[in-house]
BADRENRO-117744 format. One record per residue (C-alpha): y, x, z; chain. Coordinates in nm, 3 decimals. Layout:
// BADRENRO-117744
<site c2="Y" c1="X" c3="Z" chain="A"/>
...
//
This chain:
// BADRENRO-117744
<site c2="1.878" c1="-1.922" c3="0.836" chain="A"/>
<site c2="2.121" c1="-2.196" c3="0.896" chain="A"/>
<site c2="2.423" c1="-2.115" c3="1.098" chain="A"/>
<site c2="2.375" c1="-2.198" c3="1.476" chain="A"/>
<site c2="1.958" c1="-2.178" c3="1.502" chain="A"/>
<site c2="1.831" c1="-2.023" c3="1.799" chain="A"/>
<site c2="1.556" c1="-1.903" c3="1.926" chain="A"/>
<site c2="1.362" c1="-1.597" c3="1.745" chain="A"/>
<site c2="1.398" c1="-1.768" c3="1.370" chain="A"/>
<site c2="1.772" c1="-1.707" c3="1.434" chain="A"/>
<site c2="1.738" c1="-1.314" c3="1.443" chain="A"/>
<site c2="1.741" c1="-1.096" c3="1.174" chain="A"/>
<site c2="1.465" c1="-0.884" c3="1.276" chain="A"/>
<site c2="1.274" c1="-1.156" c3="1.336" chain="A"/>
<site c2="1.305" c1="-1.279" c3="0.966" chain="A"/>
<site c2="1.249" c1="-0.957" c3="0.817" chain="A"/>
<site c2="0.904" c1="-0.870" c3="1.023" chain="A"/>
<site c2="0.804" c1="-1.236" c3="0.888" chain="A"/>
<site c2="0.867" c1="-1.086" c3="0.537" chain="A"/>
<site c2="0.667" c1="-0.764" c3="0.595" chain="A"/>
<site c2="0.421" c1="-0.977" c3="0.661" chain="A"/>
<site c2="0.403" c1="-1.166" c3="0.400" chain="A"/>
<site c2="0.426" c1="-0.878" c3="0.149" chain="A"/>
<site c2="0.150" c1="-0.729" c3="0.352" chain="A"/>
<site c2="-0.102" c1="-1.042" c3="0.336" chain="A"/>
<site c2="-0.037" c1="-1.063" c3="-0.065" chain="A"/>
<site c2="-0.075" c1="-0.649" c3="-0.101" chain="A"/>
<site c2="-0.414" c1="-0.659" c3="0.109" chain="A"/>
<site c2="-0.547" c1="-0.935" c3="-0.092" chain="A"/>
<site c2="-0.582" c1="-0.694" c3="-0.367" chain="A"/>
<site c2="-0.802" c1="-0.501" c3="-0.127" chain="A"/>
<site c2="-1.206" c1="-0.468" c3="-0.196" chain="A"/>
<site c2="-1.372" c1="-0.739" c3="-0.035" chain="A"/>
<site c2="-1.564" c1="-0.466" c3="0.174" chain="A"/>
<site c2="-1.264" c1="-0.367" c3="0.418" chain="A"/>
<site c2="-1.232" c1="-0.770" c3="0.476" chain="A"/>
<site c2="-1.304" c1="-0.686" c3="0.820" chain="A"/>
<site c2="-1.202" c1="-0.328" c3="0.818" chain="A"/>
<site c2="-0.839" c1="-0.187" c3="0.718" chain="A"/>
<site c2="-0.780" c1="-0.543" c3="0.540" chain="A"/>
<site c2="-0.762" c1="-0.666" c3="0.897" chain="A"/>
<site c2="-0.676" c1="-0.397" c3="1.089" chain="A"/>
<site c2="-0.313" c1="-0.412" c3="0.898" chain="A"/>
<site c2="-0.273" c1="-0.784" c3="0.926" chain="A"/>
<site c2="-0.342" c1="-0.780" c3="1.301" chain="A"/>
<site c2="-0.107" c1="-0.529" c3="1.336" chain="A"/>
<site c2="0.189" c1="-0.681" c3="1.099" chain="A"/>
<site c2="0.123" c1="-1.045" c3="1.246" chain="A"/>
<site c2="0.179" c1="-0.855" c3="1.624" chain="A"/>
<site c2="0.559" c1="-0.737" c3="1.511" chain="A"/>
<site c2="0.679" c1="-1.108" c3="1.480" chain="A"/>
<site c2="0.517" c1="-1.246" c3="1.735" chain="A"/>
<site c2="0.610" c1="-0.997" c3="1.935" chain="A"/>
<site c2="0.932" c1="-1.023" c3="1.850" chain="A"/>
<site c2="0.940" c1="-1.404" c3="1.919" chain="A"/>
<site c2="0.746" c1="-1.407" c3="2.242" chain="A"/>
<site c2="0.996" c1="-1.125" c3="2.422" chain="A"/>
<site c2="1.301" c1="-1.336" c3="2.261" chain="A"/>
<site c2="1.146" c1="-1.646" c3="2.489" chain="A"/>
<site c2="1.170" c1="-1.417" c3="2.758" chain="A"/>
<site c2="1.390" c1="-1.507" c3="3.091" chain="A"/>
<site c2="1.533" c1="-1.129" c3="3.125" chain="A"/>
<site c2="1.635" c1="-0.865" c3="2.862" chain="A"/>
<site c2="1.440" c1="-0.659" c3="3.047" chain="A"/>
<site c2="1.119" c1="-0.824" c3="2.936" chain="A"/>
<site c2="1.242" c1="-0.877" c3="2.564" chain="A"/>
<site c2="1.310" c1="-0.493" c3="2.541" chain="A"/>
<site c2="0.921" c1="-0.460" c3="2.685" chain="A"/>
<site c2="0.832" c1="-0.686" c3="2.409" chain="A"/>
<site c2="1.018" c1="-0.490" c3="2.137" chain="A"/>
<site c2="0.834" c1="-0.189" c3="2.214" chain="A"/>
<site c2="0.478" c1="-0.318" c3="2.147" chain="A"/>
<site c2="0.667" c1="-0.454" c3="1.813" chain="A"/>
<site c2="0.720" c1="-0.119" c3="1.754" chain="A"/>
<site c2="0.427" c1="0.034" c3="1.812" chain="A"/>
<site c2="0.305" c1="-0.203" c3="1.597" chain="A"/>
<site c2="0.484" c1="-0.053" c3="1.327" chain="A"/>
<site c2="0.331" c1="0.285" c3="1.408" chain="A"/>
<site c2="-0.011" c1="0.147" c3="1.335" chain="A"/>
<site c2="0.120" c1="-0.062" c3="1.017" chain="A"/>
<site c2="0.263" c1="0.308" c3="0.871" chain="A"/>
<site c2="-0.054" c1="0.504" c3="0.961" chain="A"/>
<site c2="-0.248" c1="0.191" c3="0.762" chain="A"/>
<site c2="-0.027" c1="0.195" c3="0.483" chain="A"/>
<site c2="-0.108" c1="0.576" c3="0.461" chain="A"/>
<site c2="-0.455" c1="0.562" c3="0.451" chain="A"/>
<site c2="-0.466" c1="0.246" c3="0.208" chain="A"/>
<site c2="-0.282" c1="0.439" c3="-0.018" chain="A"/>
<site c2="-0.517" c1="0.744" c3="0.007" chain="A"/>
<site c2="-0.792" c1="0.538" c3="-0.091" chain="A"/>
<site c2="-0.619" c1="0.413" c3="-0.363" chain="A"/>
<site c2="-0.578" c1="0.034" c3="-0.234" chain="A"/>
<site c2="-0.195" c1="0.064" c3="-0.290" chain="A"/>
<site c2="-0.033" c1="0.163" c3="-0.549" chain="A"/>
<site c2="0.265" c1="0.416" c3="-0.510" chain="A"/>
<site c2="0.506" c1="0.182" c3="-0.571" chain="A"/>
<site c2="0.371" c1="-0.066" c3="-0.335" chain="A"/>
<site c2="0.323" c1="0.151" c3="-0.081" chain="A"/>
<site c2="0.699" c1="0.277" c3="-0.071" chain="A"/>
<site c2="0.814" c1="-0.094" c3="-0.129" chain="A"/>
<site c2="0.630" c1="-0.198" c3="0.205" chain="A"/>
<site c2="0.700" c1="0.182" c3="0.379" chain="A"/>
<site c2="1.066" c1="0.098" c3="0.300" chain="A"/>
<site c2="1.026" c1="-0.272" c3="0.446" chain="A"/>
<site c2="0.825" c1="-0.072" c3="0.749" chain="A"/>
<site c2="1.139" c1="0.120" c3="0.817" chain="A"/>
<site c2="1.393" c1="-0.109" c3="0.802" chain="A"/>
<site c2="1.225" c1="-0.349" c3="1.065" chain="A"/>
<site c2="1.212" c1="-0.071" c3="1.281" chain="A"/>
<site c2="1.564" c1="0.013" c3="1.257" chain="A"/>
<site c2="1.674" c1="-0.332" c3="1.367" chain="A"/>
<site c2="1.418" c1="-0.349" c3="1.624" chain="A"/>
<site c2="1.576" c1="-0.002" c3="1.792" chain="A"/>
<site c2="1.899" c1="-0.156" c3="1.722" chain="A"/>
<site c2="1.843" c1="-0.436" c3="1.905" chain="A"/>
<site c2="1.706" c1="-0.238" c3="2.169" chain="A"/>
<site c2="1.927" c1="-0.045" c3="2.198" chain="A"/>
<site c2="2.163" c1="-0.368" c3="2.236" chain="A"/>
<site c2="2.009" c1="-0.479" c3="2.503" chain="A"/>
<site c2="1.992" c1="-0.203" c3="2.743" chain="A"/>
//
């Protein structure tokens, strides 16, 4: 990001839940075309909700309210890793791309309690 943005693009965390979801959208196109509407979607919905969670509570007047926002960004990340799990039990994920994105998972949700804990 270029020195001096504001806003929700300026944050780290912000830029790394973007990326999650992006690795997420290209590893659930390699889903069957039956869970289009099932765990396909289920795990988008809940990766696009980390960002824009993220963003929204960063818009916020009061801390207060971005820390309320941060916490439905990280229960969003609950629901991505319990996902990820049962996409690769089925055997939509390969091992590797499941750790790549479980990894990805984790870090987000470091920076997320970081910045939590920041603000309180």
């Amino acid at each position: 990001m270029e020195v001096g943005q504001e806003g929700h693009r300026g944050l780290v965390v912000w830029q790394k839940a973007k990326e999650l979801v992006l690795q997420i959208y290209a590893e659930t196109n390699k889903f069957p075309q039956f869970e289009v509407f099932g765990l396909t979607s289920q795990l988008r919905r809940a990766a696009l909700s980390v960002p824009a969670n993220i963003a929204e509570g960063k818009e916020r007047q009061y801390d207060k309210e971005f820390v309320q926002f941060l916490y439905i960004a990280r229960g969003s990340l609950a629901e991505i890793e319990v996902f990820l799990e049962i996409a690769k039990d089925l055997g939509y994920l390969t091992v590797g791309g499941f750790n790549r994105l479980e990894k990805q998972t984790s870090e987000v949700g470091k920076l997320i309690n970081g910045l939590i804990n920041s603000l309180k």
